[in-house]
C-alpha positions in Angstrom: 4.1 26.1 10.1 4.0 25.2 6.6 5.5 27.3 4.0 3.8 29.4 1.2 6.3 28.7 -2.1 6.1 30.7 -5.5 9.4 30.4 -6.9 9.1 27.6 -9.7 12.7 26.8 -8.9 12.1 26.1 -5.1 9.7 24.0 -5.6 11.3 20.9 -6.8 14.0 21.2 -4.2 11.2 21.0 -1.3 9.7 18.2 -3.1 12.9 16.8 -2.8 13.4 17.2 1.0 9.9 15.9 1.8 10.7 12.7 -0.6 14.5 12.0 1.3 12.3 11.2 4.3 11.2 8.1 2.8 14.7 7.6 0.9 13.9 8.2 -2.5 14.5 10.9 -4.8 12.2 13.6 -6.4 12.6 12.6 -10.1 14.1 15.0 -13.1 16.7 17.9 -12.1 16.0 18.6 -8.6 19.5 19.6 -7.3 19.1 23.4 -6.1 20.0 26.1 -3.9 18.0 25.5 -0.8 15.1 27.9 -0.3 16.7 28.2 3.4 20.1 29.5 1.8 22.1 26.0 2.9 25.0 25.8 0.0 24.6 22.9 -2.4 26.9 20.8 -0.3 24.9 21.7 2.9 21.9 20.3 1.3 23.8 17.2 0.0 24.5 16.6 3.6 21.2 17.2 4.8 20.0 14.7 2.7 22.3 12.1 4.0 21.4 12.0 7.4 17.9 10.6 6.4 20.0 7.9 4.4 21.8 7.0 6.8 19.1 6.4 9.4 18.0 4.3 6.8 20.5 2.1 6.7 21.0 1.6 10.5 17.1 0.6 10.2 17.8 -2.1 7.7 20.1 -3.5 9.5 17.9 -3.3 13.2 15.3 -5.3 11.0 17.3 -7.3 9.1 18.7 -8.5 12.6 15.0 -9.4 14.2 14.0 -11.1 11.2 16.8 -13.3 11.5 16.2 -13.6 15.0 12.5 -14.5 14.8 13.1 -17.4 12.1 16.1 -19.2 14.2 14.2 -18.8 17.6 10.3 -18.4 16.7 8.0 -17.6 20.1 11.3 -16.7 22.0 12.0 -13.9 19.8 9.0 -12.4 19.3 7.9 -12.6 22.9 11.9 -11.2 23.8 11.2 -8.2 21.1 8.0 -7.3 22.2 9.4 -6.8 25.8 12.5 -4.9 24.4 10.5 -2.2 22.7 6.9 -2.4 23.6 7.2 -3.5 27.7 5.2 -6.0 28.1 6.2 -10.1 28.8 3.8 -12.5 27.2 4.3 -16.2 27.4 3.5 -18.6 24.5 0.3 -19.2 25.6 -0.9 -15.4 25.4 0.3 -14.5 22.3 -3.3 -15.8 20.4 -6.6 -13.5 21.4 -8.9 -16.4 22.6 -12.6 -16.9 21.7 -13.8 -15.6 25.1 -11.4 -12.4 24.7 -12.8 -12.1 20.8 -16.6 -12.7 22.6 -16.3 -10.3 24.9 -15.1 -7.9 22.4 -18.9 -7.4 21.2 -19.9 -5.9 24.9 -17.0 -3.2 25.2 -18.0 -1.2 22.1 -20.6 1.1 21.8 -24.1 0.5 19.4 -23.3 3.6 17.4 -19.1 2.3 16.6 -20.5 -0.9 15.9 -23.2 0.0 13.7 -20.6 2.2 11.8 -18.4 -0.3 11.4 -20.9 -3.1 10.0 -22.2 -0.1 7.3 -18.1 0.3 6.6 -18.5 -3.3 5.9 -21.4 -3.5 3.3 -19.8 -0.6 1.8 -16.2 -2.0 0.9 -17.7 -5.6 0.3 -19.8 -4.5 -2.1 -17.8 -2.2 -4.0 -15.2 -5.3 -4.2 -17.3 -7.7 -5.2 -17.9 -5.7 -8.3 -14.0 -5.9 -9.1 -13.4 -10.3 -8.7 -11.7 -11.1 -11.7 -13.5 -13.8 -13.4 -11.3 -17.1 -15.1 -12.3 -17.3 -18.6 -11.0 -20.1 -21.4 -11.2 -19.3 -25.0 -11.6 -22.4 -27.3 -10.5 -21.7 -31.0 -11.2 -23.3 -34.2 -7.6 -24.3 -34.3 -7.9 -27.0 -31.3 -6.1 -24.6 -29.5 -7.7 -23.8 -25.9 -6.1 -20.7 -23.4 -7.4 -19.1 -21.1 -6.6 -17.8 -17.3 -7.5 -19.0 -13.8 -7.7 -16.9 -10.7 -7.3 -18.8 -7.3 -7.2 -16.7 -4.6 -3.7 -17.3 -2.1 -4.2 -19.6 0.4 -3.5 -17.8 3.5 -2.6 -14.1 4.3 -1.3 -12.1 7.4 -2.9 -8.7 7.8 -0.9 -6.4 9.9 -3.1 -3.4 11.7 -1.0 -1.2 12.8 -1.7 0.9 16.2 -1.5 -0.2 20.4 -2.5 3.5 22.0 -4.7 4.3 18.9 -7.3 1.9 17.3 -7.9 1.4 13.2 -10.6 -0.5 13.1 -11.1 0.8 9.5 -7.8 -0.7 8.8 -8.9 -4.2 9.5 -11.8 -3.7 7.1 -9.5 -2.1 4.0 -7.6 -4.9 4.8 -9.6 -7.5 5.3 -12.7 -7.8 3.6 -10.8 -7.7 0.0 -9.3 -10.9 1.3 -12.6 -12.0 2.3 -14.2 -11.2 -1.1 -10.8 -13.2 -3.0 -11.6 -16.2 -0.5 -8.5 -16.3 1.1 -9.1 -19.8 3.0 -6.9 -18.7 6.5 -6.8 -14.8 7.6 -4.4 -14.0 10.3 -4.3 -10.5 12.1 -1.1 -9.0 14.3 -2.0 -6.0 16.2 -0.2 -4.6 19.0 -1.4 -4.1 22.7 -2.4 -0.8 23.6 -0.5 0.4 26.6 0.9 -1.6 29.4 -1.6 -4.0 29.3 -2.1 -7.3 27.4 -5.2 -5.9 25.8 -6.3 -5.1 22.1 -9.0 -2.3 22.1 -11.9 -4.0 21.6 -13.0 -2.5 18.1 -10.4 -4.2 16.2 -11.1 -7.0 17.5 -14.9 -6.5 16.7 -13.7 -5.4 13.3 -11.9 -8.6 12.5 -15.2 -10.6 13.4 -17.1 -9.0 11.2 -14.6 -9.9 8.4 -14.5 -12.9 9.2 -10.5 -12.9 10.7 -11.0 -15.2 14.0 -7.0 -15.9 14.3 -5.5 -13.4 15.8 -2.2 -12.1 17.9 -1.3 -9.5 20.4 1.8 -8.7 18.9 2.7 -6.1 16.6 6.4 -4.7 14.8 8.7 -6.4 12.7 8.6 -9.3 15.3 4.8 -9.9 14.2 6.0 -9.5 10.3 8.7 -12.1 11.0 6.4 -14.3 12.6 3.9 -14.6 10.0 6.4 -14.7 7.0 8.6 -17.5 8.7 6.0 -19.3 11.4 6.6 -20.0 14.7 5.7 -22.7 17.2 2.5 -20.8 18.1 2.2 -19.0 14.3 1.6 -20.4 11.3 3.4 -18.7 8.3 1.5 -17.3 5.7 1.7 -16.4 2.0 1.1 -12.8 2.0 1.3 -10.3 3.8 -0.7 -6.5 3.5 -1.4 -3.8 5.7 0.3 -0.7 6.5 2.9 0.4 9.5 5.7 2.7 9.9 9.2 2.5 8.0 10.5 -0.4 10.1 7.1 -2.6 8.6 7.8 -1.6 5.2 11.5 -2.5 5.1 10.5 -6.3 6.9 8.3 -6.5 4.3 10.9 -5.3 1.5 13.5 -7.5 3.0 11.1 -10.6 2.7 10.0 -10.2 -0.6 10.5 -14.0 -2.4 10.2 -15.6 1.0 6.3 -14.3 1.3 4.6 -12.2 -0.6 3.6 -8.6 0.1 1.6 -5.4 -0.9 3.1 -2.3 -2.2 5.3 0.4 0.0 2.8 1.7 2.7 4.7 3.4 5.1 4.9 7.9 5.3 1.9 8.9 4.1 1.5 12.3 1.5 -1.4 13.7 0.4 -1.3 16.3 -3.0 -4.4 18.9 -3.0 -5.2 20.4 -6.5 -7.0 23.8 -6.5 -7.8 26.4 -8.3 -9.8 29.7 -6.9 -13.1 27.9 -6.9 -12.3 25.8 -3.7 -13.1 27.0 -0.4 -9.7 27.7 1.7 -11.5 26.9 4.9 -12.0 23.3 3.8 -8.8 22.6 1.7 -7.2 24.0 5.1 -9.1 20.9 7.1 -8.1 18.5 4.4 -4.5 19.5 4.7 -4.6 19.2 8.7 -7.0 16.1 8.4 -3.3 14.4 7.0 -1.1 16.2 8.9 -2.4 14.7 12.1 -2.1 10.9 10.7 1.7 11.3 11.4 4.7 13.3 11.8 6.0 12.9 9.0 2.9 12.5 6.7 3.2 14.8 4.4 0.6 17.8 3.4 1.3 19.5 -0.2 -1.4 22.0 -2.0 -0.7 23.2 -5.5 -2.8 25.9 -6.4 -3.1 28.3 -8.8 -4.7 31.3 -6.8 -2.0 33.6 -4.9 -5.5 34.7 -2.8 -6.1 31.2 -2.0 -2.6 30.1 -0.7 -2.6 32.7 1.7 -6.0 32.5 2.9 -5.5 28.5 3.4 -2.7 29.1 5.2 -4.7 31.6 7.2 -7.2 29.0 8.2 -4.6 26.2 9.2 -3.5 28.6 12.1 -7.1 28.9 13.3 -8.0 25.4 13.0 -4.9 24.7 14.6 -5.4 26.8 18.1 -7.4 24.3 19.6 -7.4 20.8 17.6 -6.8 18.0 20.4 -3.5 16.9 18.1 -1.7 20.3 17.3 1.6 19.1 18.5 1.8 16.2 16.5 0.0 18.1 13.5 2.6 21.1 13.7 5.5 19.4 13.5 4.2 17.6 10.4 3.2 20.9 8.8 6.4 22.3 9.7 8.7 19.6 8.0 6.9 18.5 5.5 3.5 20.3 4.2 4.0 22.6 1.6 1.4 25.2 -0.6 3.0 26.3 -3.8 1.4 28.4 -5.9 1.4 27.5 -10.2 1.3 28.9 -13.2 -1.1 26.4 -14.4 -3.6 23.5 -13.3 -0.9 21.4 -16.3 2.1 22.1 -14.2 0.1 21.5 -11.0 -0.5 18.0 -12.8 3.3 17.6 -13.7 4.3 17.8 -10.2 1.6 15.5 -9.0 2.9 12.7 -11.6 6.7 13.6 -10.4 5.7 13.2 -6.6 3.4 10.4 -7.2 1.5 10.5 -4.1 -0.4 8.1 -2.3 -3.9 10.4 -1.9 -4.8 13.7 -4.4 -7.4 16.1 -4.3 -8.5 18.0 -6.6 -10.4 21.1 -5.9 -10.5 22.3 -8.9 -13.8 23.6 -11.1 -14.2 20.8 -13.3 -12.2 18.0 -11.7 -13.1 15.3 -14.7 -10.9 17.7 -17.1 -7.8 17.4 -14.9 -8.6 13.7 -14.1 -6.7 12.8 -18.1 -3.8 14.3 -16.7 -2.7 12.4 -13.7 -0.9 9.4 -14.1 0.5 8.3 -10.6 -1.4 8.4 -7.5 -2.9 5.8 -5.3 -6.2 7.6 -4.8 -8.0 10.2 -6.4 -11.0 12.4 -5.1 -12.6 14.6 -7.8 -14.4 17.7 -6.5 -14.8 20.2 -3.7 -17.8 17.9 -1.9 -15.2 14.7 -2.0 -12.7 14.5 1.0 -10.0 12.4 1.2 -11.3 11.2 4.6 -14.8 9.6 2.9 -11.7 7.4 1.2 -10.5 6.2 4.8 -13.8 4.6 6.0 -16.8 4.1 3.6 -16.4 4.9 0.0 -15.1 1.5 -0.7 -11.8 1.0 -2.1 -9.2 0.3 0.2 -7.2 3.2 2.0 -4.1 1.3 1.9 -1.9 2.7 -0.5 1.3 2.4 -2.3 3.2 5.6 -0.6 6.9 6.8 -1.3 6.0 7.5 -4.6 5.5 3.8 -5.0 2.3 4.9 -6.7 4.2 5.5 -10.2 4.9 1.8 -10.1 2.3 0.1 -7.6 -1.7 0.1 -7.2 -4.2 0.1 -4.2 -5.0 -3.1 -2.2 -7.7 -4.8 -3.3 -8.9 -7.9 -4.0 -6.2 -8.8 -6.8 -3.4 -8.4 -4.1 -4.9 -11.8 -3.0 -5.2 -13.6 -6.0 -2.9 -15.1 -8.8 -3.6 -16.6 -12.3 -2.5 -19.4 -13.8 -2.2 -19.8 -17.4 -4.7 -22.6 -18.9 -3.4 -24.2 -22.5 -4.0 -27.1 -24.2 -2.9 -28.0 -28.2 -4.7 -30.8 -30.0 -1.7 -32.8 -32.1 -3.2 -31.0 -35.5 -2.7 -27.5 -33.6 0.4 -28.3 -32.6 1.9 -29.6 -35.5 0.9 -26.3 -37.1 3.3 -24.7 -35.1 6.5 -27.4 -34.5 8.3 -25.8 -37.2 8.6 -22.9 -35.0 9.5 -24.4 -31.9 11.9 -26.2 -33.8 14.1 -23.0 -35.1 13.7 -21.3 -31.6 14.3 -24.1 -29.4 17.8 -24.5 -31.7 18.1 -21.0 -31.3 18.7 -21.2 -27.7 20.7 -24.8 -28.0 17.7 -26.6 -25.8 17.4 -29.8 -28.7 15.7 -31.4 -25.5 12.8 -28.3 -26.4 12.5 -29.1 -29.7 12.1 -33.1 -29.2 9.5 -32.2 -27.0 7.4 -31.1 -29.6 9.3 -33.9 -32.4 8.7 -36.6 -30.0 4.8 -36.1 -29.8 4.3 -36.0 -33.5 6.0 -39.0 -34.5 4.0 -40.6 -31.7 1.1 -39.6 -33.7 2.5 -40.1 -37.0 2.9 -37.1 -38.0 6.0 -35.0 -40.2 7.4 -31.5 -38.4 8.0 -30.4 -42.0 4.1 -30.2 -42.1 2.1 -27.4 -43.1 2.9 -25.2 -40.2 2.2 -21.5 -39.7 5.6 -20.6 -41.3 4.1 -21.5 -44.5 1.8 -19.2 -44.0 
């Protein structure tokens, strides 16, 4: 189970065990005696293991990518057998239209009437966030302005095979849908032995709009869509969340495609003070415990009386939940309650630990809100769960984890867009500011910069000793 911390000094050194996992490091002056009595140098060692897995899975990916781009099909099809079982030829690798037809009649009225009210709600709440072009036109005969155009194509990887997401095609999808992203390719895994993708992803992507899809999933199916192969088109971007092998493929082909943030371990950081209801924050705690094992599960709160009786509750939910293996071995290695002197510190840590999903449970949630800076997603209030955040509030569940959130932002619809920078100078305008470009370009020893500017006025028969914006 998890452990009840009150020591102020323990608690950055357990924030810094659960933050190894992922290979980074809990920020500020973390090194302490470990709570468990291991000797500085026993904990220095501990955390080396995780780096070293780390490195042996770079290098596992780093060899499959290259693999993938000098052999396309053959490696992906010789991957998937190696770790997942199953032999497809080149022909199988693309979900036809009969397989994506046929989808429709294997899931039930209720899942797909969910999913389509999913749908409306994410759409709509992205449609609101579009980023609109805009050009300025000044007095000066100077015009600027910016120009969104959305990417155009992007790979969406939907993590699963034994368990489906089809929420994870829609927080992945639909933002690309609303950016109108002209190509959207899916990779999804098989489930099982067989050469079938359960049928509400598939649904899923229909209803986004995603019609190009493949049965193959790992860093094979990253590799594919980042280089192309014979049977897959490469794409531009790439989004969507898997385990630490997906994350490093995509961290390892950043420049050749493009990518969202780090979404790889999951955390989620639970704010309360003695106004929540233990029985709940309990259920929220388990809710993200059973995602993963190592998902991480962390309550600061600043009621003694509350720790124990959430901790209480976890052991009762936990006696008969369908996934208490997987959930207990998360709770045990990496959730966490720590009492606080204060709702402030609470918020300290939470900006430290930058997680990907916070809670807080707290009386008056919009008075705390000014003082986080780094999470992915935050739910305000004892009626908001995280879990209305993984399926129908509307913005996307994917999330920049790893404490990525101190740096990185949700996926949304920006992730598939870029700007370009519109400006245009009139010969007046420019000539107003030659004499500029003329010092810095001779600053930096480009002369060919400033006779770019000297060259266009003499055409128009104009001095670069005119009244400039020097003079000014």
């Amino acid at each position: 189970m998890l452990r009840i911390i009150t020591q102020q000094t323990d608690v950055r050194g357990e924030l810094q065990r659960i933050c190894v996992r992922s290979g980074r490091d809990f920020p500020g002056e973390h090194r302490v005696v470990d709570p468990k009595g291991y000797s500085q140098d026993e904990q220095l060692l501990l955390e080396e293991k995780p780096r070293a897995a780390r490195l042996h899975q770079e290098a596992t990916v780093r060899e499959i990518l290259l693999a993938v781009k000098r052999q396309g099909n053959q490696a992906v099809i010789d991957y998937t057998a190696e770790f997942n079982g199953q032999i497809l030829t080149p022909e199988e690798l693309k979900v036809s239209g009969s397989q994506l037809d046929a989808a429709y009649q294997q899931v039930s009225k209720p899942l797909l009437k969910a999913i389509r009210l999913a749908a409306r709600q994410i759409e709509a709440f992205h449609r609101q966030r579009v980023p609109k072009s805009w050009v300025h036109f000044g007095d000066d005969e100077v015009v600027l302005g910016k120009r969104y155009t959305p990417v155009d194509s992007a790979g969406i990887y939907i993590h699963g095979g034994r368990t489906a997401y089809p929420s994870a095609v829609l927080m992945n999808g639909i933002p690309a849908k609303v950016a109108g992203v002209p190509r959207m390719v899916m990779v999804t895994p098989m489930r099982g032995m067989g050469k079938d993708i359960n049928p509400a992803i598939l649904v899923a992507a229909q209803e986004v709009g995603i019609h190009e899809i493949y049965r193959i999933g790992g860093v094979q199916a990253i590799a594919a869509m980042a280089y192309g192969t014979e049977t897959i088109g490469k794409v531009d971007l790439i989004v969507g969340g898997g385990d630490i092998y997906i994350s490093l493929a995509k961290k390892q082909l950043f420049g050749c495609v493009g990518t969202d943030s780090l979404t790889e371990t999951s955390e989620m950081v639970i704010i309360a003070d003695d106004t929540a209801n233990p029985i709940n924050v309990a259920t929220d705690l388990i809710a993200q415990a059973e995602r993963e094992p190592m998902a991480a599960a962390i309550l600061f709160t600043t009621d003694a009386g509350l720790a124990k009786n959430v901790y209480v509750a976890i052991e009762r939910q936990l006696v008969d939940h369908p996934r208490r293996v997987e959930t207990e071995k998360s709770l045990a290695h990496y959730g966490l309650i720590v009492v606080v002197e204060s709702l402030k510190a609470a918020a300290e840590l939470v900006n430290d630990f930058a997680p990907a999903r916070l809670e807080l449970q707290v009386e008056d949630a919009w008075e705390i809100l000014p003082l986080i800076r780094h999470a992915g997603a935050i739910f305000l209030g004892h009626g908001t769960p995280e879990v209305v955040g993984d399926y129908l509030a509307g913005p996307s569940h994917t999330l920049p984890t790893c404490g990525s959130a101190r740096f990185n932002s949700p996926l949304s619809v920006e992730t598939f867009l870029k700007h370009s920078s519109i400006i245009q100078y009139s010969p007046s305008a420019l000539r107003k500011i030659a004499g500029a470009i003329d010092i810095l370009a001779n600053a930096d020893d480009f002369p060919s910069h400033a006779d770019a500017v000297r060259r266009r006025l003499q055409a128009e028969n104009l001095e670069l000793d005119g009244d400039d914006l020097l003079g000014q």
